[in-house]
C-alpha positions in Angstrom: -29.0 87.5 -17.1 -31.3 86.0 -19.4 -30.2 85.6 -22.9 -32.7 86.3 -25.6 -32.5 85.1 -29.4 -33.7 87.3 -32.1 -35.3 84.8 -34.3 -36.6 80.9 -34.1 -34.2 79.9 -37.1 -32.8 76.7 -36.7 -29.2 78.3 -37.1 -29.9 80.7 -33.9 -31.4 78.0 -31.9 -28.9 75.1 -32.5 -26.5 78.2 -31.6 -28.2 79.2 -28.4 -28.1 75.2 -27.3 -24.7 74.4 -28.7 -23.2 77.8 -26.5 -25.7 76.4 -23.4 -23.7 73.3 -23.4 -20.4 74.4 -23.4 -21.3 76.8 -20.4 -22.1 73.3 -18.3 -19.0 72.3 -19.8 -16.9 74.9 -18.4 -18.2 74.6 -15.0 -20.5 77.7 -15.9 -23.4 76.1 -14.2 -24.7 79.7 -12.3 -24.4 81.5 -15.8 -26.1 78.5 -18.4 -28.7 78.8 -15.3 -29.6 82.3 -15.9 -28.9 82.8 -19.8 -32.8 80.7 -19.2 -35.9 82.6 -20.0 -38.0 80.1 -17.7 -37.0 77.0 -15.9 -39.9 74.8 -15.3 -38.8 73.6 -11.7 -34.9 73.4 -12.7 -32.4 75.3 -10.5 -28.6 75.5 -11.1 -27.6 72.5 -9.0 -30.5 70.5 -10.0 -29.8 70.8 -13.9 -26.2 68.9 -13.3 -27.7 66.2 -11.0 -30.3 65.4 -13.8 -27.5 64.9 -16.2 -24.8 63.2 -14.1 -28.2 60.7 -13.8 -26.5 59.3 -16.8 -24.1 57.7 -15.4 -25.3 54.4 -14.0 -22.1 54.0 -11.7 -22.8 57.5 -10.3 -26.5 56.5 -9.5 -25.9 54.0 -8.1 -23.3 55.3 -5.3 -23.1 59.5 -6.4 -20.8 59.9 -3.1 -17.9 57.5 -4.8 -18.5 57.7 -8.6 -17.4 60.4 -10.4 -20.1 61.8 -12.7 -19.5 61.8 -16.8 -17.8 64.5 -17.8 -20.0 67.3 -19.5 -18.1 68.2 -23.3 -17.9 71.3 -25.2 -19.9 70.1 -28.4 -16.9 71.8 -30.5 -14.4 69.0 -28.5 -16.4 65.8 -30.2 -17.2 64.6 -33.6 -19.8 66.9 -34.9 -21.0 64.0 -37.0 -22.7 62.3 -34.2 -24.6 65.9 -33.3 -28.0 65.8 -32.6 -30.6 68.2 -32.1 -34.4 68.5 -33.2 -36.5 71.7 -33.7 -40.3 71.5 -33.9 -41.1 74.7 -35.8 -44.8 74.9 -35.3 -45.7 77.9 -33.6 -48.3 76.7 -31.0 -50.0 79.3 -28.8 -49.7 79.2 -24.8 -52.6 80.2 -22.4 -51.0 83.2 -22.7 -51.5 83.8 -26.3 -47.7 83.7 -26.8 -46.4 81.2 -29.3 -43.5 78.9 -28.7 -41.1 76.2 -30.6 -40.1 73.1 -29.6 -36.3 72.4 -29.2 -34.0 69.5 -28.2 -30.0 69.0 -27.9 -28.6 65.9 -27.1 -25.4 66.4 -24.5 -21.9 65.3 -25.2 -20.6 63.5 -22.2 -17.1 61.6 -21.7 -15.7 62.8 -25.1 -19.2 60.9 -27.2 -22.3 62.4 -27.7 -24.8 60.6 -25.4 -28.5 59.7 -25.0 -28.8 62.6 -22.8 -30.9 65.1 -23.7 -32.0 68.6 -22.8 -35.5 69.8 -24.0 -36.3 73.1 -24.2 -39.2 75.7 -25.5 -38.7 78.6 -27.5 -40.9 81.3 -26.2 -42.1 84.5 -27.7 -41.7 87.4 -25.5 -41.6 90.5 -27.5 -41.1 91.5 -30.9 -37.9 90.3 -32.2 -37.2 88.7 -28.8 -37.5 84.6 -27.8 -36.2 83.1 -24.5 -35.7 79.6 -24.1 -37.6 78.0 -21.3 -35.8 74.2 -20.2 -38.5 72.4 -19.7 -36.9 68.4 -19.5 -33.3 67.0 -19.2 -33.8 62.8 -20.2 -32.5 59.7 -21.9 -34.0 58.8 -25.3 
């Protein structure tokens, strides 16, 4: 079931993203899927292939390399965290508004270059859903 946020703060959004992760993490997959307001072409299965991308031994042969290892972001050192929040509303063609969001993924116990990129959306008074719109290296 999609999971809404009840404001575009940077507090509730790095929570949203941080709680995201650690669903992957857990092996969640099905339920970090659906807590998404929109997917932008992503499905469940697709959202871990993207990420295990990473790992150049697994691209290079994904039926004999085991793929990195997705952390809870509470299990590494919060100092090397990253996350950026564009808080510019800017108006769809729908005449909602939306904020840009991104949260780099923890993977084999270090933060990594991975990141998931996502738009918060508008969708009611007191309601945002967060719409994944890229997972990529920076």
């Amino acid at each position: 079931m999609t999971r809404f946020i009840s404001d575009p703060s940077e507090e509730t959004i790095r929570s949203f993203m941080r709680e995201w992760v650690s669903l992957l993490a857990a092996g969640r997959v099905d339920d970090a899927y659906a807590w998404l307001y929109r997917s932008d072409g992503f499905t469940a299965r697709n959202i871990l292939e993207w990420i295990y991308q990473y790992s150049p031994k697994y691209r290079a042969n994904p039926k004999r390399a085991a793929p990195p290892v997705i952390n809870d972001p509470a299990s590494v050192d919060p100092a090397g965290e990253r996350f950026y929040i564009d808080q510019m509303e800017i108006p769809d063609e729908n005449g909602n508004t939306y904020y840009g969001a991104q949260y780099w993924i923890p993977l084999d116990g270090v933060w990594s270059g991975m990141r998931a990129s996502f738009d918060v959306v508008k969708v009611g008074e007191g309601q945002y859903g967060m719409e994944l719109t890229d997972i990529s290296v920076s």
